[in-house]
C-alpha positions as CSV (number, residue, x, y, z in Angstrom):
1,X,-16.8,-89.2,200.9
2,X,-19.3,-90.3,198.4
3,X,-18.2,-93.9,198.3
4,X,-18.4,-94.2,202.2
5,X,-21.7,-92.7,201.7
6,X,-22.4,-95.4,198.9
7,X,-21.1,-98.4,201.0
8,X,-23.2,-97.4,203.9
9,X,-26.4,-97.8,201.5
10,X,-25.5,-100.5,200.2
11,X,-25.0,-101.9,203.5
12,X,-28.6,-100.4,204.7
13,X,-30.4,-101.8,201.8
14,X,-28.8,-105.6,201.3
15,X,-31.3,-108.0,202.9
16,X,-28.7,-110.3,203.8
17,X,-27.6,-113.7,203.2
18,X,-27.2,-112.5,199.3
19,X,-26.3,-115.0,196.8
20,X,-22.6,-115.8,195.3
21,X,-22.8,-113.6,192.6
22,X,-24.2,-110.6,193.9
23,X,-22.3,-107.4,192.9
24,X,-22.3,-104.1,194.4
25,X,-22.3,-101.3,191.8
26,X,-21.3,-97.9,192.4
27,X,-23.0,-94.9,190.3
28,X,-22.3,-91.2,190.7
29,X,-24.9,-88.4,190.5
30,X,-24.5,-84.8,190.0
31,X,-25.9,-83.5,193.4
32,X,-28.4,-84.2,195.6
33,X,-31.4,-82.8,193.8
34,X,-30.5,-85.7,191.0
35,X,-30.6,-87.7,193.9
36,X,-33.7,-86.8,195.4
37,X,-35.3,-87.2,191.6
38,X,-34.0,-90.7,191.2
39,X,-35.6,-91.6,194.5
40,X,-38.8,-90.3,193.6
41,X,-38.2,-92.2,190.0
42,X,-37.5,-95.5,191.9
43,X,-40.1,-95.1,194.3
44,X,-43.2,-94.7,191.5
45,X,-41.9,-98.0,189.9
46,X,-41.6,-99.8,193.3
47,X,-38.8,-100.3,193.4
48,X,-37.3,-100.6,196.8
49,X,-34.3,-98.8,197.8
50,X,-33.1,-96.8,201.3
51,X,-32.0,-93.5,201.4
52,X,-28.8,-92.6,203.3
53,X,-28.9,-88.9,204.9
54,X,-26.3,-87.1,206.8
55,X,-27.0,-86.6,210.1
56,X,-24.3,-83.5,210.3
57,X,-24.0,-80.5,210.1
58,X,-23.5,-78.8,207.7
59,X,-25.1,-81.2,205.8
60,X,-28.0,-82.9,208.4
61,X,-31.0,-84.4,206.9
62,X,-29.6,-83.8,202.8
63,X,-29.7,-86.6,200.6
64,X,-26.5,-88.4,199.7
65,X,-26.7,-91.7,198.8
66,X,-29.2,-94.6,197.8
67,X,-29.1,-98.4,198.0
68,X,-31.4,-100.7,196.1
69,X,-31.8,-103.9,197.2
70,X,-30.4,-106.7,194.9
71,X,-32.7,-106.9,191.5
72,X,-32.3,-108.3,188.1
73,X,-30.0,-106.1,185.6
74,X,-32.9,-105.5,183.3
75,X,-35.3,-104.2,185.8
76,X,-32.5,-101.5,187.5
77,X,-31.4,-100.9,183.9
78,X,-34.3,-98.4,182.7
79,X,-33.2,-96.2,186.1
80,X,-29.7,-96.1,185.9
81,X,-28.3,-96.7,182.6
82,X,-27.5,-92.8,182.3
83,X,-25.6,-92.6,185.5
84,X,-22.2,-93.0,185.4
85,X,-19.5,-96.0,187.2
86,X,-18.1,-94.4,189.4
87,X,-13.9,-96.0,189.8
């Protein structure tokens, strides 16, 4: 579930017509309140990004994925260097 929740932001967040090149890069957190920090992280450095919340039950309006928009390596790097690849 978390990768379809992961492709969806990635999806949601990708301002289209991206250049050859362009990876998509899939990091795992350990729950939504690691999430929800993140965010908050991301947001203070302005960094943009879209959050992806379940519109379900049992799980409606909680957190469970993030996509940032396309940005250099070094800039993302500080953010999510400690998360890990998910395979």
């Amino acid at each position: 579930m978390a990768a379809v929740q992961a492709v969806h932001a990635a999806g949601e967040s990708s301002p289209g017509l991206l250049p050859e090149g362009t990876y998509a890069v899939v990091l795992a957190v350990n729950g939504s309140a690691e999430l929800e920090q993140l965010s908050s992280r991301l947001q203070a450095a302005g960094i943009r990004h879209k959050q992806i919340r379940e519109s379900d039950e049992p799980y409606r309006g909680e957190l469970m994925a993030l996509g940032l928009e396309p940005a250099p390596r070094s800039v993302l790097k500080k953010y999510l260097s400690s998360l890990r690849l998910l395979r």
